[in-house]
C-alpha positions as CSV (number, residue, x, y, z in Angstrom):
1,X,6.2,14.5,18.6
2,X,7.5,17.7,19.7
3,X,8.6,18.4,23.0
4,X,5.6,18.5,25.2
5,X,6.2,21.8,27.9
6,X,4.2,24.4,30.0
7,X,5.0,27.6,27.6
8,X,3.6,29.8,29.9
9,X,5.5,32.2,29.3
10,X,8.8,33.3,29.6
11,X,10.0,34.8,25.9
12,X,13.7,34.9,26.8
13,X,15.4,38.2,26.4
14,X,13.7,40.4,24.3
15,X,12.9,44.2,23.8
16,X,9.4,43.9,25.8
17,X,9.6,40.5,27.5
18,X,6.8,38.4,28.8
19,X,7.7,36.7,32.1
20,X,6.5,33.7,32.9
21,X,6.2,34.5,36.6
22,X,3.5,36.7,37.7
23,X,5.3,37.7,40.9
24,X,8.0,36.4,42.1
25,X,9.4,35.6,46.3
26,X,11.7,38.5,47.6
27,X,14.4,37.9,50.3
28,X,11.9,38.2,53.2
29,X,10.2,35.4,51.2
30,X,13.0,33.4,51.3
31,X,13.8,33.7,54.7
32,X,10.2,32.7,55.8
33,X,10.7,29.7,53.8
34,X,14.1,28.7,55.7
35,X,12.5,29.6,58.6
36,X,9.6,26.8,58.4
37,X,12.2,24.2,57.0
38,X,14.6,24.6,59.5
39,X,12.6,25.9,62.9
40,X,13.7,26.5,66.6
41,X,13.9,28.8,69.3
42,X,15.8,30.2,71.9
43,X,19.2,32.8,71.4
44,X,21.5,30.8,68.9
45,X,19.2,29.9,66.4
46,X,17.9,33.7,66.9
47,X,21.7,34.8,66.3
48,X,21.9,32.4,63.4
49,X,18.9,33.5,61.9
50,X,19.9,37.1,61.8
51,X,23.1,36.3,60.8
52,X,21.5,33.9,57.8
53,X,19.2,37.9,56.9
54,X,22.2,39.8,56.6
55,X,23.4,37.3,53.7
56,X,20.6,36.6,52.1
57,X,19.8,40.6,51.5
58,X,23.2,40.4,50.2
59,X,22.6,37.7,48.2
60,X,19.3,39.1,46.9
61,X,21.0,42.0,45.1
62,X,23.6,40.3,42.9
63,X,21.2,37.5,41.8
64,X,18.1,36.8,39.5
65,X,15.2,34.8,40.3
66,X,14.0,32.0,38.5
67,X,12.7,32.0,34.8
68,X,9.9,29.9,35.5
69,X,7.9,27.7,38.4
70,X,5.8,24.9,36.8
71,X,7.2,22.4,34.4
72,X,10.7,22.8,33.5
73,X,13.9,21.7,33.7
74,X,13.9,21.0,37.8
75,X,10.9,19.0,36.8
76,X,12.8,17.6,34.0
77,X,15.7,16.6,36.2
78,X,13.8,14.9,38.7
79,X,11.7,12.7,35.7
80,X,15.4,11.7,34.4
81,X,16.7,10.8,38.4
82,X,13.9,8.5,38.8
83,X,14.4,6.9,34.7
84,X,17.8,6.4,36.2
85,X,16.5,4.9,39.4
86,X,13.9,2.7,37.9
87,X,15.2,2.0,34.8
88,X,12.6,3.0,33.0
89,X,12.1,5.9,30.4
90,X,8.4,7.0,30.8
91,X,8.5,8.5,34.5
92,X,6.2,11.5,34.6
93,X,6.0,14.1,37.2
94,X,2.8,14.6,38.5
95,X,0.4,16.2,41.3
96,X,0.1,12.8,43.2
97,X,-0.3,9.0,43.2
98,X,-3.6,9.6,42.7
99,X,-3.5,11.6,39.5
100,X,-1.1,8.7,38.4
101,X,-4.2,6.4,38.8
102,X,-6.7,8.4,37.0
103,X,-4.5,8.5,34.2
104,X,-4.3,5.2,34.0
105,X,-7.7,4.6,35.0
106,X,-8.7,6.7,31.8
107,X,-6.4,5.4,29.6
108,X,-8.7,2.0,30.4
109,X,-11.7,3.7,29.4
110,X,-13.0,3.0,33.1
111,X,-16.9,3.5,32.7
112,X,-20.0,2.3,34.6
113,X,-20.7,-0.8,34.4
114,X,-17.0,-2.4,34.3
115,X,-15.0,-3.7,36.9
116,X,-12.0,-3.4,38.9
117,X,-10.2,-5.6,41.3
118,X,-8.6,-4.1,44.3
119,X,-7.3,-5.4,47.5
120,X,-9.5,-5.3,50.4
121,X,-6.9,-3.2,52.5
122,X,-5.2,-0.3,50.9
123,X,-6.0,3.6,51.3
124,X,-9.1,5.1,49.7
125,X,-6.5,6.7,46.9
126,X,-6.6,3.3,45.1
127,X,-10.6,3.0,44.8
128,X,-11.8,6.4,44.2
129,X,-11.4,7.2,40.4
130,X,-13.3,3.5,39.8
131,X,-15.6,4.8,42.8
132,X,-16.2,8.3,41.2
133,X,-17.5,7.1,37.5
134,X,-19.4,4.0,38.6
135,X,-17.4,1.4,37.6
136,X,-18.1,-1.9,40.2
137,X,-15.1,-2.7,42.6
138,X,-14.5,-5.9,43.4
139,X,-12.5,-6.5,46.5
140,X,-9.8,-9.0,46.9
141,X,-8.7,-10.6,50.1
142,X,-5.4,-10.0,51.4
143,X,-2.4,-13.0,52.1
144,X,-2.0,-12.9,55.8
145,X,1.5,-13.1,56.0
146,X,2.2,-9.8,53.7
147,X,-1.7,-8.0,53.8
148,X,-0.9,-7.8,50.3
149,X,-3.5,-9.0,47.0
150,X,-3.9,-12.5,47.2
151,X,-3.3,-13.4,43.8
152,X,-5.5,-16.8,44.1
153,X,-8.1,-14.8,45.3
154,X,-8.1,-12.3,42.7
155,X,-8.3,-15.7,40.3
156,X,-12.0,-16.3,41.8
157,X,-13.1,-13.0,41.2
158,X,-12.1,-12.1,37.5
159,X,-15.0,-11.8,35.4
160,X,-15.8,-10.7,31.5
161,X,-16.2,-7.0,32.6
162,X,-12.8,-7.0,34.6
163,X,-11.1,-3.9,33.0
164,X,-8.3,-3.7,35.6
165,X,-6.4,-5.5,38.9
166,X,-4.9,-2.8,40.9
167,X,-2.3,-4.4,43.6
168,X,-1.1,-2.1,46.2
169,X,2.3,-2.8,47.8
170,X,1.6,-2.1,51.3
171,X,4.1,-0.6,53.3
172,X,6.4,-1.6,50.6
173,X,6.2,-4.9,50.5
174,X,6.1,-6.5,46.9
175,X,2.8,-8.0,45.6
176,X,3.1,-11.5,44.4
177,X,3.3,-10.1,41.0
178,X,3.8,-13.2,38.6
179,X,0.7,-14.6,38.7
180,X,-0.9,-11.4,38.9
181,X,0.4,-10.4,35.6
182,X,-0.3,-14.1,34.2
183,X,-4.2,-13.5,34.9
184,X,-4.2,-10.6,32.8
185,X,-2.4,-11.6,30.3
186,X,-4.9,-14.2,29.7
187,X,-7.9,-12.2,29.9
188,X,-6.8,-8.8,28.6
189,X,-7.2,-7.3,31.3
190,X,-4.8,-3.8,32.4
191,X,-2.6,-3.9,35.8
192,X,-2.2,-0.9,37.4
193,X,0.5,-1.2,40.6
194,X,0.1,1.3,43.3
195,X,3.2,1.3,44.5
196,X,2.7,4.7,46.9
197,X,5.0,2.6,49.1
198,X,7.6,0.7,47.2
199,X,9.8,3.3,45.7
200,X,13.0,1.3,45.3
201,X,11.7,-2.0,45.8
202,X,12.2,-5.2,44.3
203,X,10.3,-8.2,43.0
204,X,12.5,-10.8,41.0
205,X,15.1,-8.7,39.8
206,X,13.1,-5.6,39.0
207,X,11.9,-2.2,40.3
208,X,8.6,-2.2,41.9
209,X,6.8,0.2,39.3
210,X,7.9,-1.2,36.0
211,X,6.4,-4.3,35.4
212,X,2.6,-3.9,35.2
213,X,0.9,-1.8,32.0
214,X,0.9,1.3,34.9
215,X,2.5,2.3,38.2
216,X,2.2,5.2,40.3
217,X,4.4,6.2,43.5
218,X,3.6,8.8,46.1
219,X,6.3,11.6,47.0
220,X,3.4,12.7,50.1
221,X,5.2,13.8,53.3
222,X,5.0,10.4,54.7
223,X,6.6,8.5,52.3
224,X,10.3,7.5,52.3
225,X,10.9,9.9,50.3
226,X,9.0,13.5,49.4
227,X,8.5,16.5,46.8
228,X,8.0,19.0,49.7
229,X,4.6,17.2,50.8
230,X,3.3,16.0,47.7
231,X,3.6,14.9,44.6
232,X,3.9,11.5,42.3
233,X,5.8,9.9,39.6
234,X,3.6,7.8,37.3
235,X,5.2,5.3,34.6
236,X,4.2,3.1,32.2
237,X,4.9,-0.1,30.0
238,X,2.4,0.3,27.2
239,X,3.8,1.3,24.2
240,X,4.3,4.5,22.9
241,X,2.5,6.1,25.7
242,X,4.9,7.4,27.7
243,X,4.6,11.2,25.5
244,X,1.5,10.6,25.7
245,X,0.9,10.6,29.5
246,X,3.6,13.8,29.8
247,X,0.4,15.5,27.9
248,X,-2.4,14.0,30.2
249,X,-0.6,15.9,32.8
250,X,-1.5,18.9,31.5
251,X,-4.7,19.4,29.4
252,X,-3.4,17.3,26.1
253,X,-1.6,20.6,24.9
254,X,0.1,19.2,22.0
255,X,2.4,21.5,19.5
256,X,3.1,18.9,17.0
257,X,0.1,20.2,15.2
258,X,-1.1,23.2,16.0
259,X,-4.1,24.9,15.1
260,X,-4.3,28.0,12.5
261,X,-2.1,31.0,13.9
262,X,-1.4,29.5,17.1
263,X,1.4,27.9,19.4
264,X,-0.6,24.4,20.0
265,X,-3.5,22.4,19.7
266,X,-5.7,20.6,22.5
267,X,-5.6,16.6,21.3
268,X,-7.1,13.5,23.0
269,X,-5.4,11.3,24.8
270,X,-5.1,8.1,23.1
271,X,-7.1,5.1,25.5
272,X,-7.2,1.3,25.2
273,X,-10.2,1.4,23.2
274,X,-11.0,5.5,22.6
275,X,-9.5,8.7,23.5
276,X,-10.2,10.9,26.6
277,X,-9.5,14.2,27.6
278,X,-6.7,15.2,29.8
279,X,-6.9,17.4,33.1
280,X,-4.1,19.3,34.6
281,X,-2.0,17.4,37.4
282,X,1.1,20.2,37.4
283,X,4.2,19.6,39.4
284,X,6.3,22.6,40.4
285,X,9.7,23.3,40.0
286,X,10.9,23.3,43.9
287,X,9.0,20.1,43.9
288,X,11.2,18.8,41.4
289,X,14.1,20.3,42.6
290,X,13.4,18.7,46.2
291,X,12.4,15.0,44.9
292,X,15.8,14.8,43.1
293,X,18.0,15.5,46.0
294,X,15.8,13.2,48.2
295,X,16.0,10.3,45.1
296,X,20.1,10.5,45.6
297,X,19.8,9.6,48.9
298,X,16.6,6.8,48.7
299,X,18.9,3.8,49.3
300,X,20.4,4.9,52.0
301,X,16.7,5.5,54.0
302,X,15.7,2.2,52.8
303,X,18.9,0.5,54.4
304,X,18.4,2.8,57.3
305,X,14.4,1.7,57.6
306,X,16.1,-2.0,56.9
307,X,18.3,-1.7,59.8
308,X,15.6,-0.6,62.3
309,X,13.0,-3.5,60.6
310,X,15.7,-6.3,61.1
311,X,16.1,-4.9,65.0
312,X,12.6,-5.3,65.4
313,X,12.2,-8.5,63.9
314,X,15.0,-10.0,66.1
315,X,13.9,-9.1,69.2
316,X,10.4,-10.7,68.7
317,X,11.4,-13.7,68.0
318,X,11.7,-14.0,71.7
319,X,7.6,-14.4,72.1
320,X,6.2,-17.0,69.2
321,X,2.9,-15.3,69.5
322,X,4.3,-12.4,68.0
323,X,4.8,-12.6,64.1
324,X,7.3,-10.2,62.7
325,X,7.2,-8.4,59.6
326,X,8.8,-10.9,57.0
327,X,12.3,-9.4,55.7
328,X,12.5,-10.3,52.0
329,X,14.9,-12.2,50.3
330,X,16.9,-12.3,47.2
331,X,13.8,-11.9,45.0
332,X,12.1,-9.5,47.7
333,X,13.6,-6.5,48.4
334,X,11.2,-4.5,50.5
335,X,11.3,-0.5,51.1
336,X,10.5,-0.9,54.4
337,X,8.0,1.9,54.9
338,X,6.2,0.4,57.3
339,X,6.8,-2.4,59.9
340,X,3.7,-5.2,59.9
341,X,3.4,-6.4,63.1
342,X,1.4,-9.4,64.0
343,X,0.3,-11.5,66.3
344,X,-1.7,-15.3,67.1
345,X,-4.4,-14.3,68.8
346,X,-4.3,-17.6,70.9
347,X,-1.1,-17.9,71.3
348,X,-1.2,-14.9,72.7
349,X,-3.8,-14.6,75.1
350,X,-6.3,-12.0,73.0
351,X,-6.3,-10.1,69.8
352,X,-4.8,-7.0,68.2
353,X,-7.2,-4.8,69.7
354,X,-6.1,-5.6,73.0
355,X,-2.3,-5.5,72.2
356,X,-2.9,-1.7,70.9
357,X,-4.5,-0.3,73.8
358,X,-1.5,-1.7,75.7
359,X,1.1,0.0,73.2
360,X,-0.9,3.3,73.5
361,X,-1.1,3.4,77.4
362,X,2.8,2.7,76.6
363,X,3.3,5.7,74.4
364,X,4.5,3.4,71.6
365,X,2.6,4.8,68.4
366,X,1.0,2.5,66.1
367,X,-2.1,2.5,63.5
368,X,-3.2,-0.4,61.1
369,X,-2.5,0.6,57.4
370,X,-5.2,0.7,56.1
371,X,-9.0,-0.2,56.8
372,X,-11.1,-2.7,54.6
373,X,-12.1,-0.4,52.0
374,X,-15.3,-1.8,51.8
375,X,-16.5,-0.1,55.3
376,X,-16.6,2.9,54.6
377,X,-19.7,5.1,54.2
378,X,-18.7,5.9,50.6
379,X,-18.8,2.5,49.8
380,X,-21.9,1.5,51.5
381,X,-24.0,4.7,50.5
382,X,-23.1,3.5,46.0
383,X,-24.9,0.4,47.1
384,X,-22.1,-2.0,48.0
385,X,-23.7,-4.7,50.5
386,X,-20.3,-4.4,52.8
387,X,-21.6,-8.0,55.1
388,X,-22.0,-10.0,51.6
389,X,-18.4,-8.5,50.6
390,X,-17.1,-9.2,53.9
391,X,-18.2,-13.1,53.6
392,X,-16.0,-13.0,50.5
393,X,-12.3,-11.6,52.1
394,X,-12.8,-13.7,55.6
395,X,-8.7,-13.2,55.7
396,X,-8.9,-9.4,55.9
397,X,-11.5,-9.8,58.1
398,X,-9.2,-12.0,60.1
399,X,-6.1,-10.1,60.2
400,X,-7.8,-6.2,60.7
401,X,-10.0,-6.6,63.6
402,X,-7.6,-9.4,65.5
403,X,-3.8,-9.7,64.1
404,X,-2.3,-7.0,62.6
405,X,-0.8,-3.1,63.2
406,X,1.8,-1.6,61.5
407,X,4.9,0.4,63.6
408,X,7.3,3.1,62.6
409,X,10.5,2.4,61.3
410,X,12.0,6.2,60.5
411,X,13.6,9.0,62.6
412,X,14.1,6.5,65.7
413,X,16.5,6.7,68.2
414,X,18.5,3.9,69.3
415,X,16.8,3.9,72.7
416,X,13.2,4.6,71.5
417,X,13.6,1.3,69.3
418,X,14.2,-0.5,72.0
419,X,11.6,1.1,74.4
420,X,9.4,0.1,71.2
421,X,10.3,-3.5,71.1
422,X,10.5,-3.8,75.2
423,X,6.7,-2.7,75.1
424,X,5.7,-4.8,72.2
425,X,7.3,-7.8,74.6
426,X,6.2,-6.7,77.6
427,X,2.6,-6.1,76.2
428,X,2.1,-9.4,74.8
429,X,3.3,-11.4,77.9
430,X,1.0,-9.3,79.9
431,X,-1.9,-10.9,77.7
432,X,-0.1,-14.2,77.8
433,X,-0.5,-13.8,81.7
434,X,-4.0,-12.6,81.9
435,X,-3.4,-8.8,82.7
């Protein structure tokens, strides 16, 4: 199969060339782009700023711009930094995690009727392709100590029209994945890891990302790491797909056979049982360009996260009503993205709820990732019963409304981690004491 690329256009040096950008940014561009990536105020960054103009309108008349914008070789690069990272040789560049789901989603055939297991906490991302064509979700409930899929639970609720088990990796946090993949091995059934999170973790000696039939990560601002604010790398173990999916990114253009006096066809993408047609999910060069130098320097933010999570977990051992976010181990190698906080609700004096309003009146910011997906107007309005689901994932139940929240990890001072664990202390002995 030939190279799969974005042609658009860019003929190269010819007597009338056709440029592949329409218009491209100036100097003044470019400085309005410096400008929001590296903001301030006040006299010296005003001196710095003019002094950054006077080189850049220097710069701007002894160079070129670029050739193209969309899907080249910054692209290119960044899909070869995360092969590298992953050890994989299928990573694909694409809009977001969520465009790496529908891919995989439609490379299931996902159709109305069929179902797919997904944990009972994760973001909407993970449920809305399934959601969107009519295909029944069944919800999993989560292992109280990680919030993650329970694995025995997902055993109860596998069924003949089970087309997919999607775990999520929250906060970055492996899935019990062994068992997992053993279930569908047995019944044929497609995994799917959303690993939005888990970028660089580890689960028995391997990436997070290469071990079920799909994966997909999220490069969104909030991640460990970013492509300028969005963005996702998709990857695959099913063979002989990995071309394949380069191509669902953008419309199934394929030039390995191209129709009658033209550069390409339009094919099918081939699915599990049929083909089905591809959309566009584009990445851009400056994304590409960004999620490679932030790739280079991924281990050293986990370790950094790491260092902040171990902190944390240290100091509250000092309360046993407080349960800290687990570590990992040899096996487990988190990516720390978020810190799970939890607590015994009778150990310490009243539930999650109550320890949150005390962190907020303390300025200590704090949110539980994510809701039960089943309670959520969406959900409820496609005819889902969400009490009789509820009955069946008593644990999320549990841990949502009465153990868990997650903390931050990144961009902490040394003083504001402390501040952050002093309140979490002082919070919960409040409770302990009645207050």
């Amino acid at each position: 199969m030939k190279k799969t690329t974005d042609f658009r256009y860019n003929t190269g040096a010819t007597k009338v060339p056709w440029a592949a950008v329409g218009e491209n940014y100036n100097a003044a561009d470019l400085m309005e782009i410096i400008r929001f990536l590296m903001q301030g105020s006040g006299e010296a960054y005003d001196n710095a700023i003019a002094a950054v103009w006077e080189q850049v309108k220097k710069l701007s008349d002894i160079s070129t711009p670029p050739g193209k914008l969309s899907l080249a070789s910054k692209v290119e690069e960044a899909e070869t930094a995360c092969n590298e990272y992953l050890g994989t040789t299928t990573s694909t560049f694409v809009t977001n995690a969520t465009s790496g789901f529908e891919i995989a989603y439609k490379y299931a055939n996902l159709k109305e009727g069929d179902e797919v297991i997904v944990p009972a906490i994760t973001f909407v991302a993970t449920m809305a392709y399934p959601l969107s064509v009519g295909a029944k979700l069944v919800f999993a409930d989560v292992d109280p100590k990680t919030i993650n899929m329970d694995p025995a639970d997902v055993a109860k609720k596998i069924t003949p029209k089970t087309k997919m088990i999607v775990p999520v990796h929250i906060g970055g946090y492996p899935v019990d994945l062994d068992p997992i993949m053993e279930l569908a091995k047995k019944h044929d059934i497609l995994v799917l890891e959303d690993a939005a999170h888990a970028f660089g973790a580890m689960y028995k000696g391997k990436k997070i990302g290469t071990i079920g039939d799909f994966a997909a990560f999220s490069m969104h601002e909030v991640k460990n790491i970013t492509s300028f604010g969005e963005g996702g790398i998709a990857t695959t173990n099913i063979p002989g797909f990995g071309d394949h999916m380069k191509r669902a990114r953008f419309l199934g253009m394929d030039f390995s056979a191209p129709i009658k006096d033209w550069l390409y066809n339009i094919t099918p993408i081939p699915g599990k049982e049929k083909p089905f047609v591809a959309l566009n999910y584009s990445t851009t060069e400056i994304q590409g360009l960004g999620l490679t130098l932030q790739i280079a320097r991924n281990e050293e933010i986990i370790a950094e996260r790491r260092r902040a999570a171990e902190y944390l977990t240290n100091r509250f051992k000092a309360n046993d009503a407080i349960i800290p976010q687990d570590l990992g181990n040899d096996e487990i190698k988190p990516t720390f993205h978020l810190y799970l906080l939890q607590i015994d609700p009778a150990k310490a004096g009243g539930d999650i709820q109550v320890l949150k309003k005390k962190l907020e009146e303390k300025g200590v910011t704090q949110i539980a990732h994510f809701g039960p997906l089943y309670r959520f107007q969406v959900v409820a309005d496609m005819g889902y019963d969400q009490d009789a689901i509820a009955k069946t994932c008593p644990v999320c139940e549990e841990v949502f409304y009465k153990r868990f929240t997650h903390l931050p990890l990144y961009g902490l001072s040394d003083e504001q981690l402390q501040y952050m664990a002093d309140a979490v202390l002082e919070s919960v002995a409040e409770m302990q004491a009645g207050k």
